[in-house]
C-alpha positions in Angstrom: -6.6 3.6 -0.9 -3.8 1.2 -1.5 -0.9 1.7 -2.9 1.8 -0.3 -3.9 5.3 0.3 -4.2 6.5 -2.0 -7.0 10.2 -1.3 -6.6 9.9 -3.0 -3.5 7.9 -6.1 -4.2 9.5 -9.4 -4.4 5.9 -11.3 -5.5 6.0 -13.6 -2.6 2.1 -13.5 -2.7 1.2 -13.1 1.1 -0.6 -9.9 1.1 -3.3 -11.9 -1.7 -3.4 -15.0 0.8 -3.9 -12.8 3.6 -6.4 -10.4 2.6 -9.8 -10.9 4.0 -12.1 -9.5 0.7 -9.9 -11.0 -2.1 -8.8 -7.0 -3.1 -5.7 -8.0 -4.1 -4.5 -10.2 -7.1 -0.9 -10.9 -8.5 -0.5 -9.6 -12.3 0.4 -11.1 -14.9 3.1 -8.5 -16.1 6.8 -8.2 -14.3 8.5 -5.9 -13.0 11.6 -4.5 -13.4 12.9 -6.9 -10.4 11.5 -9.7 -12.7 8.5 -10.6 -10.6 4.9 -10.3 -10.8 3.6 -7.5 -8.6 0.2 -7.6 -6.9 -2.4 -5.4 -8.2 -5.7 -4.3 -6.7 -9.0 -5.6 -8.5 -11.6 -4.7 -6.5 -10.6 -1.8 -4.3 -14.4 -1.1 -3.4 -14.4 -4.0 -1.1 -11.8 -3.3 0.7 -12.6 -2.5 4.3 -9.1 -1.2 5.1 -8.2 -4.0 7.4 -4.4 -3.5 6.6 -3.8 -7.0 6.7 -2.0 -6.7 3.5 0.3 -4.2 4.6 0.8 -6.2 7.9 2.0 -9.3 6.0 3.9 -7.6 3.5 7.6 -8.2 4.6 8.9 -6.1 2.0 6.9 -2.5 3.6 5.9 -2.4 -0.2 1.8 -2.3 0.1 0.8 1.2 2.2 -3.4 0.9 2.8 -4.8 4.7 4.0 -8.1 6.2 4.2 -9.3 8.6 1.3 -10.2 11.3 3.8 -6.7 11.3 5.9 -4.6 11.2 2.7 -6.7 14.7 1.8 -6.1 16.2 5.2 -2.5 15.2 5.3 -2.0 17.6 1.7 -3.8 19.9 3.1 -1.6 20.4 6.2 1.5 20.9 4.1 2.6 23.7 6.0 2.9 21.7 9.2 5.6 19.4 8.4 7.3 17.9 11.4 11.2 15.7 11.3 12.4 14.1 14.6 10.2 16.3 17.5 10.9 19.5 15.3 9.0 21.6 13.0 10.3 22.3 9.8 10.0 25.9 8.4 
């Protein structure tokens, strides 16, 4: 799964040169920032490389697995801050 945080994005189009499959692609539309966002075309052939997130100076592209993202909700009740458990 990849998501993309648009708020963060300046467009600078290196997680597109850099990704292996040709997942990503900038859009066409803007932003509130006034730049074109990357958006994911073909998420199916992504092989989770994380190469886009890697490159991505702005921390704006996060790439996770389906199956970790569902265990992480699931463990809600174990949330941990700094060393400490939260209650």
């Amino acid at each position: 799964m990849i998501e993309i945080n648009e708020d963060l994005c300046k467009g600078c189009v290196l997680c597109v040169a850099f990704c292996p499959k040709s997942v990503l692609k900038m859009s066409d539309r803007l932003t509130k920032r006034g730049v074109h966002p990357p958006e994911v075309v073909n998420e199916r052939d992504c092989t989770l490389c994380g190469d886009c997130m890697l490159y991505c100076q702005d921390f704006a592209i996060v790439v996770e697995e389906e199956e970790k993202i569902v265990k992480e909700s699931l463990n809600r009740s174990s949330l941990y801050a700094g060393g400490y458990r939260l209650r």
